[in-house]
C-alpha angles and dihedrals in degrees: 000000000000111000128209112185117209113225105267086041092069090037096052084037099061090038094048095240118184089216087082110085121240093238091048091045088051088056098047089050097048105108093205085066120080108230124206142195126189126234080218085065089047090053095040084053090049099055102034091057088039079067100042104242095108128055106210116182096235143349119311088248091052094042092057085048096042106033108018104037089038094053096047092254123154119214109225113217123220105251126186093256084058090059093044092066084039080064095054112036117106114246100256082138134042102199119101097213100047079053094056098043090048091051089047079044091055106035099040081044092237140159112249121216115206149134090221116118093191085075094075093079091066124079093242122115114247139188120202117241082209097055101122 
């Protein structure tokens, strides 16, 4: 099964936070299974500690070394098709980088993991990072 972590899944997942949910933390350590993680989770981290309102153990370039790499984790890269599916998708969520991570969902046919309820209302297999 293809992976893709949602920002505060990885996140959660590398700190060993109990808001992860055991079945979503199993997933995410089954090695048969391909884990991503987007850049767009790497740039989202990066601003949002560069204003303060997120707490991230060390610099981006040392997170992707530490914690992805480490962990066995490939970064997906945004590709044009990516932004092709970004075009048409309907507007059920505002924020450009969920955007971004449910078109790479969709057109790289992945599991999202995610705590997001909004996306519900797009045709992308998810499974809850809240699930006990």
């Amino acid at each position: 099964m293809k992976l893709l972590l949602d920002t505060h899944a990885f996140l959660w997942f590398i700190s060993g936070d109990s808001q992860l949910s055991s079945y979503a933390r199993q997933l995410i350590e089954d090695s048969d299974n391909q884990r991503y993680l987007s850049v767009t989770s790497i740039w989202e981290i990066t601003i949002k500690s560069s204003l303060g309102r997120l707490e991230v153990p060390t610099p981006p370039s040392k997170l992707i070394r530490e914690y992805v790499w480490a962990n066995a984790i490939e970064l997906l890269t945004i590709t044009s098709e990516h932004l092709d599916v970004v075009h048409t998708l309907p507007y059920h969520h505002k924020d450009p980088f969920d955007r971004l991570m449910i078109a790479q969902a969709i057109h790289e046919d992945m599991v999202l993991i995610s705590r997001d309820v909004t996306l519900n209302a797009y045709s992308i297999r998810i499974e809850w990072t809240g699930r006990k």
